[in-house]
C-alpha positions in Angstrom: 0.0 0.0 0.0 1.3 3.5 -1.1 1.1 6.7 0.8 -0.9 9.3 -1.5 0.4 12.7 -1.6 -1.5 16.0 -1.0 -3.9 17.5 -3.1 -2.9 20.5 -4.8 -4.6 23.4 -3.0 -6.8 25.6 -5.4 -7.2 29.1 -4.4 -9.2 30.4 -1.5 -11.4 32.4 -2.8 -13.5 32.0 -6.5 -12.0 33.7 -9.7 -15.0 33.4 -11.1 -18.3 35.7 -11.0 -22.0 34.6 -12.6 -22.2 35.3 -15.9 -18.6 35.4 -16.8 -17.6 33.9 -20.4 -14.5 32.3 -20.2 -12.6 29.7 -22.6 -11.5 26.5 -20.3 -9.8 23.2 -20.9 -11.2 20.3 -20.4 -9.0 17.7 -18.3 -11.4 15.3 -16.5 -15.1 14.4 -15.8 -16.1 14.6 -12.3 -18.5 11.8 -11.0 -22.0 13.6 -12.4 -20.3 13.7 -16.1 -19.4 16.9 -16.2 -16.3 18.6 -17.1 -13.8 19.6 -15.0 -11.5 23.0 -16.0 -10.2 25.1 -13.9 -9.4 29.0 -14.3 -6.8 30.6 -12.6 -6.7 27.3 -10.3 -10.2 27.6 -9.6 -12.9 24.1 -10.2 -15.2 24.7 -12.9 -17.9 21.6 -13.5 -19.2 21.9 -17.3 -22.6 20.0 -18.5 -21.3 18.2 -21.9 -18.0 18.7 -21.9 -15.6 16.2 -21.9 -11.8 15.9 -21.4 -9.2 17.0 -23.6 -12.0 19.6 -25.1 -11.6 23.4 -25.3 -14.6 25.4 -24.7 -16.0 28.5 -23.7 -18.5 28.2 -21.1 -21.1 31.0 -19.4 -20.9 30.7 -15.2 -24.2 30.2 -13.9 -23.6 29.7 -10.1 -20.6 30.3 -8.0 -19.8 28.3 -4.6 -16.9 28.7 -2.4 -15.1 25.6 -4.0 -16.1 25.2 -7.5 -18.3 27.0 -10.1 -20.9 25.1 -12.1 -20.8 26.4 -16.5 -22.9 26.1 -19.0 -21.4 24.9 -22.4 -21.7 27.4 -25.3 -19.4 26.4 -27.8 -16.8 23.4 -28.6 -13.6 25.1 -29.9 -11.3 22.1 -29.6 -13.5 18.9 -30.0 -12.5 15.3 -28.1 -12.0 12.5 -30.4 -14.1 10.5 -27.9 -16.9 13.3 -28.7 -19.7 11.6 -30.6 -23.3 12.3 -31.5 -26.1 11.4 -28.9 -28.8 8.8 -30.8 -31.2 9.9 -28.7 -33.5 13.5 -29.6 -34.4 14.1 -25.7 -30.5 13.4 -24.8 -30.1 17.4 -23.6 -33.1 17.8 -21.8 -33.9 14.4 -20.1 -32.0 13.1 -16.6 -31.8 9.6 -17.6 -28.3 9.6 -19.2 -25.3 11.7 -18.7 -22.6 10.1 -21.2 -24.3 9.5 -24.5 -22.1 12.1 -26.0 -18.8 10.1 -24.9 -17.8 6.8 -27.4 -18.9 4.1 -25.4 -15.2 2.4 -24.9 -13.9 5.6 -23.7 -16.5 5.7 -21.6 -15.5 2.4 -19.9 -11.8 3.1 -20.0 -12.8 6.7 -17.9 -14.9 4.2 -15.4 -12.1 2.3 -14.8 -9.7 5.0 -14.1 -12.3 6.4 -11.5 -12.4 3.3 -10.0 -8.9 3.1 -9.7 -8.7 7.3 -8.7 -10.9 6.0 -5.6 -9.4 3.7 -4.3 -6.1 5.8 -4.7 -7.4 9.0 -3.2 -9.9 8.1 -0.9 -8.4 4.5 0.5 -4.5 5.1 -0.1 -4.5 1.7 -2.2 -2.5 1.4 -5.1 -3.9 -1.7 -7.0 -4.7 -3.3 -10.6 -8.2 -2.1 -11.5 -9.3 -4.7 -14.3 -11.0 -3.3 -17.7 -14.3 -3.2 -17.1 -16.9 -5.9 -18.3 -18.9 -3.9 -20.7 -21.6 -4.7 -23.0 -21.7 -5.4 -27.1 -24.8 -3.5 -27.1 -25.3 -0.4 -24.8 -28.8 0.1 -25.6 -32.4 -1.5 -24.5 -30.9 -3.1 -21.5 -32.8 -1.5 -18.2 -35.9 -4.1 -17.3 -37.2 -1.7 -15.2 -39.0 2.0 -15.6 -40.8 4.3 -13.9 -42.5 7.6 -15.3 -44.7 10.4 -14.1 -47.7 11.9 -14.8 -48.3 16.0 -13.9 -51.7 17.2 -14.2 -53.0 21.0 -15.1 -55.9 22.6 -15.3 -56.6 26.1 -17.0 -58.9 28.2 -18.2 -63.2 27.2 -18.9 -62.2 23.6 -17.0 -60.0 22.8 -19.7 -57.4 19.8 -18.7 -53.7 18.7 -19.5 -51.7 16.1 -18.5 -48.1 15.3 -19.0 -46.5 11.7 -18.4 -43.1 10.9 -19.5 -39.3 11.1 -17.2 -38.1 13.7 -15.0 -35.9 16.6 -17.0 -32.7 16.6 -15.2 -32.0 18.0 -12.0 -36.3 19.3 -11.8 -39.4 17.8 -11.9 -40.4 18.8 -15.3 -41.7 16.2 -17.5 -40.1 15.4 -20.7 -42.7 13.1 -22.7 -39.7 10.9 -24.4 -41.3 8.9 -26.8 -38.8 5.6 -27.1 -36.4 5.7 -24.8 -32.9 3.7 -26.4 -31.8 2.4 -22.6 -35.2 0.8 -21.9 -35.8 -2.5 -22.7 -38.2 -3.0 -25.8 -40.8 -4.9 -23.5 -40.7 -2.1 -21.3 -41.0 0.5 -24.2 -44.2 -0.9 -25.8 -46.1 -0.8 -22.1 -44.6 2.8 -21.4 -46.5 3.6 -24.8 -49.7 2.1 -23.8 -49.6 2.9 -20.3 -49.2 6.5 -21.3 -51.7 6.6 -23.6 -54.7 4.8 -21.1 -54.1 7.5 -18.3 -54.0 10.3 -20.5 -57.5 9.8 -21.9 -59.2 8.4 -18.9 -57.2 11.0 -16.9 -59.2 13.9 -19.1 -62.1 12.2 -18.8 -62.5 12.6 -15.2 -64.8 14.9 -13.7 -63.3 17.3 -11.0 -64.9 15.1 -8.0 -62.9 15.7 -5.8 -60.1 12.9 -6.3 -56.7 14.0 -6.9 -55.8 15.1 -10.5 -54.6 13.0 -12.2 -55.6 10.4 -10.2 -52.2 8.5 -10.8 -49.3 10.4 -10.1 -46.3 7.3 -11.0 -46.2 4.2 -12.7 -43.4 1.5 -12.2 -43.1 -1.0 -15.2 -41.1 -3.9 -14.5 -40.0 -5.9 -17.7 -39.7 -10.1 -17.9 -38.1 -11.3 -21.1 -38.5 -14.9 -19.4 -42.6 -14.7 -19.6 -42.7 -11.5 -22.2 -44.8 -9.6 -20.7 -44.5 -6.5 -17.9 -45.3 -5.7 -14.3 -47.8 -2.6 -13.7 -47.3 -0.8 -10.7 -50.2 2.2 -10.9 -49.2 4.8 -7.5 -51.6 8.1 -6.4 -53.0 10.2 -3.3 -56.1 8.6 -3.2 -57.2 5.2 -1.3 -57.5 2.0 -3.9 -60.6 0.7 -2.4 -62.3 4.4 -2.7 -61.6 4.2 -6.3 -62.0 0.4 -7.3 -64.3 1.3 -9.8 -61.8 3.9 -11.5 -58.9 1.5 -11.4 -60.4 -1.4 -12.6 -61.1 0.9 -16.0 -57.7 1.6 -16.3 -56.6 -2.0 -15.5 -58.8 -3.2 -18.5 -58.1 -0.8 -21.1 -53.9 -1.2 -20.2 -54.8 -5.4 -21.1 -57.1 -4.6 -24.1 -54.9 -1.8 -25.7 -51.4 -3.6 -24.7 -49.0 -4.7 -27.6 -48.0 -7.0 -24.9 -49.3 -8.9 -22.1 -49.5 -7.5 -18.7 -48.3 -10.5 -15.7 -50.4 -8.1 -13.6 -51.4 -4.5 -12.7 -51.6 -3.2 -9.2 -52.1 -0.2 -7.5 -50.2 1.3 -4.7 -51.4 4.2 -2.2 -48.6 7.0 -1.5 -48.2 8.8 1.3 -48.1 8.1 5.0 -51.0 5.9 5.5 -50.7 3.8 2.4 -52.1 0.4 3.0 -50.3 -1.5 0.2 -51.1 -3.0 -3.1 -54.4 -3.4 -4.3 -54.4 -6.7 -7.1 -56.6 -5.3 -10.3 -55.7 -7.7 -12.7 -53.1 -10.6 -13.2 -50.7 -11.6 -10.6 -48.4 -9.7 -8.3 -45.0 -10.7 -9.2 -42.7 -11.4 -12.9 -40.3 -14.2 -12.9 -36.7 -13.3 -14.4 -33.8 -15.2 -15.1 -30.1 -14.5 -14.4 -28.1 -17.4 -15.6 -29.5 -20.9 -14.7 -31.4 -19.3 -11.5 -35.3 -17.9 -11.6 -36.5 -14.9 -10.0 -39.7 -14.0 -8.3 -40.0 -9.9 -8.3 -42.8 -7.9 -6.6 -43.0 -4.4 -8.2 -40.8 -2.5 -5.5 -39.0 -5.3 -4.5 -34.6 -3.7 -5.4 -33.4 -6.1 -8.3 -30.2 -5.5 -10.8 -31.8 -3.7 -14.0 -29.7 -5.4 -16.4 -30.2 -9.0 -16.4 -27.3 -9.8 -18.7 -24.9 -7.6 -16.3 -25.7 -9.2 -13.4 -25.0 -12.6 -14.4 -21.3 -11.1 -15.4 -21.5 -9.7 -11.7 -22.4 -12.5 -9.8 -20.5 -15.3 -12.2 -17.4 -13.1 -11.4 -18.2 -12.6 -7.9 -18.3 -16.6 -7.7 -15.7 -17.0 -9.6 -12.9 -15.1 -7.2 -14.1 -17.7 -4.2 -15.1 -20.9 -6.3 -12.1 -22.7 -5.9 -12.8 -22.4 -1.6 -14.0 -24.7 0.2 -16.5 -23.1 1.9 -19.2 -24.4 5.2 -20.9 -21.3 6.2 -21.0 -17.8 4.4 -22.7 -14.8 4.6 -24.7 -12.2 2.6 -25.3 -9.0 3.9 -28.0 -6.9 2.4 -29.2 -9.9 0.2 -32.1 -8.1 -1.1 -34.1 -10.6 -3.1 -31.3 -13.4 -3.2 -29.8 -12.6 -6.3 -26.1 -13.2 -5.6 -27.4 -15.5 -2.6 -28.7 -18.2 -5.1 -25.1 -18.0 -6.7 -23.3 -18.4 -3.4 -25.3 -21.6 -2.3 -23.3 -23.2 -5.4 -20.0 -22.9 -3.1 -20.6 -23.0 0.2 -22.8 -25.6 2.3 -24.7 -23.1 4.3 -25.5 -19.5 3.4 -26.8 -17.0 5.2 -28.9 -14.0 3.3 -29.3 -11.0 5.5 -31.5 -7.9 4.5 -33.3 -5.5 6.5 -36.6 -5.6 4.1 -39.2 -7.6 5.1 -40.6 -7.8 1.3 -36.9 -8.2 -0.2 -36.6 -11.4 2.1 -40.2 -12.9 1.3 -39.3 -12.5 -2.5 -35.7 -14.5 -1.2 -37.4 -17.0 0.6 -39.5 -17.5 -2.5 -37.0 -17.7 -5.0 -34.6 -20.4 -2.8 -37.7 -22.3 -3.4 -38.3 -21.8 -6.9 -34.9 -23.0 -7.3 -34.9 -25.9 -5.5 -32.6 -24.6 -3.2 -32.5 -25.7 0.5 -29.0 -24.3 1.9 -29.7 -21.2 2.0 -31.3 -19.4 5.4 -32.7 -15.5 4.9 -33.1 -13.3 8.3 -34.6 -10.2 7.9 -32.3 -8.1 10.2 -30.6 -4.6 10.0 -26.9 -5.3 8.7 -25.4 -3.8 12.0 -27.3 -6.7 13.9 -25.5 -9.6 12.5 -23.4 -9.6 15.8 -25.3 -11.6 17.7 -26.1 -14.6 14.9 -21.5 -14.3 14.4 -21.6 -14.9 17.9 -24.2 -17.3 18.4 -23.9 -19.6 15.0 -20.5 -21.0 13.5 -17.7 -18.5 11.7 -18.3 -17.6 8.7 -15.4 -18.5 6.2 -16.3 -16.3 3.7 -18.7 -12.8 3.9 -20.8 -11.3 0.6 -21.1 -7.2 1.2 -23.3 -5.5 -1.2 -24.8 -2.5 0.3 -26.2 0.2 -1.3 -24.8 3.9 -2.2 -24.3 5.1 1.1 -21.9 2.0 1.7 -21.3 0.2 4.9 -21.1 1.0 8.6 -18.7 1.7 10.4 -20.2 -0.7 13.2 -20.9 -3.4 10.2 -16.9 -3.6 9.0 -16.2 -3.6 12.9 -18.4 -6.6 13.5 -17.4 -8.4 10.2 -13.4 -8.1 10.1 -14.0 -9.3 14.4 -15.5 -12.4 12.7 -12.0 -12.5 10.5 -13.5 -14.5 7.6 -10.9 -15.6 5.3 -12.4 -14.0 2.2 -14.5 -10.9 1.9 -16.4 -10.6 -1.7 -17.4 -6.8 -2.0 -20.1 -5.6 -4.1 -20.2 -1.7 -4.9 -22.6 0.7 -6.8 -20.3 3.8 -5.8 -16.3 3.9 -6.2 -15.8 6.7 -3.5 -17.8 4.8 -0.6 -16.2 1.6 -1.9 -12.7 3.0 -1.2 -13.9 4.4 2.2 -14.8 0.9 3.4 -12.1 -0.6 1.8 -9.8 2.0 3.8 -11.3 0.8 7.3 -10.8 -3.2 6.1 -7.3 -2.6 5.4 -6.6 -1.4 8.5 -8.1 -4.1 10.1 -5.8 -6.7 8.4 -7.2 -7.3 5.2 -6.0 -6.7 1.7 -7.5 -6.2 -1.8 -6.7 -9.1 -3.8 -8.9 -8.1 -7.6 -10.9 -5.1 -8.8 -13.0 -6.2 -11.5 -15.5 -2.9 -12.5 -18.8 -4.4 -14.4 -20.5 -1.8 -16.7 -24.6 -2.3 -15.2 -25.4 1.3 -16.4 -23.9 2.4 -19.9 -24.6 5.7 -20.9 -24.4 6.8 -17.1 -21.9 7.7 -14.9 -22.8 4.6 -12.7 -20.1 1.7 -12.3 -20.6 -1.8 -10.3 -17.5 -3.4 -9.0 -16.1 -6.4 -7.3 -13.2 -6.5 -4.7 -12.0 -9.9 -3.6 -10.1 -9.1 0.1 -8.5 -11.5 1.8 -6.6 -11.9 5.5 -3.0 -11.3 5.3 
């Protein structure tokens, strides 16, 4: 492990002012995608620039650290600088690197991985090329758009439904979105279509307008067909009558089959799904295991990703002989199911009550019987380490916020041989991994898996071992 020196100190006060045109080069992306430059040793963060780019930018907002830009012209271009497919690319949040050739793109994910783990952690280590994808389009299963209603002038109605805009809560009415699965595509259509009309239809009675506020869509490519998940203000069973409309006209004017359609009350005193039609769950398939998902239930939204995940995950313990291991924040079982392979007893861990019926669920769609779920916070695993036999090897896969202190204390005091490491977040990654090596344990592989293209996002696996 290598000592990393000082930052270089920028100045202490801005350079910059609002409004100021100034011409900047481009030398990095920060972890949103934008540009980094800096004038007169000073951070500027620029929307759609990319490195090795000149360009003059217009400040919009000054902090005491950095100063945000907007982009007005390309002087110098990037040879990684290529045309975004998609029309609603500058407006909509969903993507942040469709101008950015899609290998450079996973060569700049790998570097930030490695950057991490070398700023934040002090760890100098091989970060592999990342797994990436042969096509970096339709692969998200899973979708969710919203609906904004408005009424004006001699009761006159309108109603938006689409994705957020970036960074506000405008609605941008994309049309076919190139990261969303086809399956999922063809029910967005439809569904949007349905709540528009019945949503004008209504009479002002009262109800919220429009009377759904969110839908979740939930893609199976195993059964063809999509989950529903309709969300509003207003109490299911007050509007049965309403919802069961909707439900039949999604089924009659689908391209595709619906597995089911429910209906979910926001808010504080929601009480749950409401069935209208169908079933409550879609089966999925990573590799040779099935998956039973409730709408809400967290699940990887690339299928063919997460087998590349999870097979490597195995793959850096599979020659171990293993007799108990653990996996903390299991969710639904998705890496569990892989882990029972190895070891003789497994031990899922999540703190969702839903997350760990859907695990329970899908042990037994497997046919798998080595496997125990708990639901439990992560931080209370200290009394089943005491009480129940060492684990040899531990599974962490939390989510952005990373791990607890008290969770790495009570795992490295268990001193498992291996730990297996999954991360969605390369800064809180290398914070974690910072405490573990402390505690005796090094970083063995990085191997970065590309679940997100287009994005900003990474996934990656750390095998750590006891010295």
């Amino acid at each position: 492990m290598m000592t990393v020196p000082q930052k270089e100190q920028g100045p202490s006060k801005p350079t910059v002012n609002t409004g100021a045109r100034l011409v900047l080069n481009i030398t990095d992306l920060n972890h949103d995608g934008k540009g980094v430059g800096k004038h007169e040793g000073f951070t500027c963060f620029v929307t759609g620039a990319l490195p090795q780019e000149k360009v003059e930018v217009s400040i919009t907002r000054v902090r005491k650290s950095y100063a945000e830009a907007e982009l007005l012209a390309i002087i110098d271009p990037s040879p990684a600088r290529v045309q975004p497919p998609c029309p609603y690319y500058n407006s909509c949040g969903g993507c942040s690197l469709q101008h950015f050739a899609y290998d450079e793109q996973l060569k700049w994910k790998q570097q930030r991985v490695y950057e991490s783990l070398r700023r934040i952690a002090g760890i100098e280590t091989e970060v592999r090329p990342l797994f990436g994808m042969t096509d970096p389009w339709h692969h998200r299963n899973k979708a969710r758009i919203h609906l904004q209603g408005f009424r004006y002038g001699m009761g006159k109605q309108r109603i938006e439904a689409g994705f957020y805009e970036a960074r506000s809560h405008r609605i941008i009415e994309v049309e076919n979105c190139l990261i969303q699965h086809p399956l999922n595509e063809k029910m967005i259509n439809t569904v949007r279509r349905v709540l528009k009309k019945s949503a004008l239809a209504m009479k002002d009675n009262g109800l919220s307008f429009p009377l759904v506020d969110a839908v979740t869509i939930r893609a199976s490519s195993v059964e063809n067909s999509c989950l529903v998940m309709l969300e509003g203000k207003n109490s299911g069973f007050g509007i049965r009558t309403e919802l069961a409309e909707i439900a039949f006209l999604i089924d009659r004017e689908a391209e595709i089959p619906s597995a089911g359609i429910l209906w979910r009350q926001t808010g504080s005193i929601s009480k749950g799904n409401l069935l209208l039609s169908g079933k409550e769950y879609v089966i999925e398939k990573v590799a040779s295991y099935y998956y039973r998902l409730s709408p809400v239930s967290f699940f990887q939204v690339n299928p063919l990703q997460a087998q590349r995940l999870y097979e490597t995950a195995l793959a850096m313990i599979s020659n171990q002989h293993i007799r108990t291991a653990y996996d903390i924040y299991c969710g639904t079982g998705s890496f569990t199911l892989f882990l029972s392979s190895t070891a003789q007893k497994v031990i899922g861990v999540d703190s969702s009550a839903s997350a760990i019926d859907d695990a329970v669920m899908n042990a037994r769609l497997n046919n798998i019987d080595n496997i125990e779920f708990i639901k439990a916070r992560a931080e209370e695993i200290g009394d089943l380490l005491q009480q129940g036999e060492k684990p040899k090897m531990v599974c962490l896969n939390p989510p952005r916020s990373g791990c607890s202190p008290r969770l790495l204390e009570l795992v490295s005091s268990a001193n498992p041989e291996q730990i297996v490491y999954i991360s969605c977040n390369p800064a809180t990654l290398a914070r974690d991994l910072k405490l573990l090596t402390g505690k005796g344990f090094a970083v063995r592989s990085v191997q970065p898996v590309d679940m997100f293209p287009q994005t900003t996002h990474v996934e990656t696996v750390v095998l750590i071992e006891k010295e």
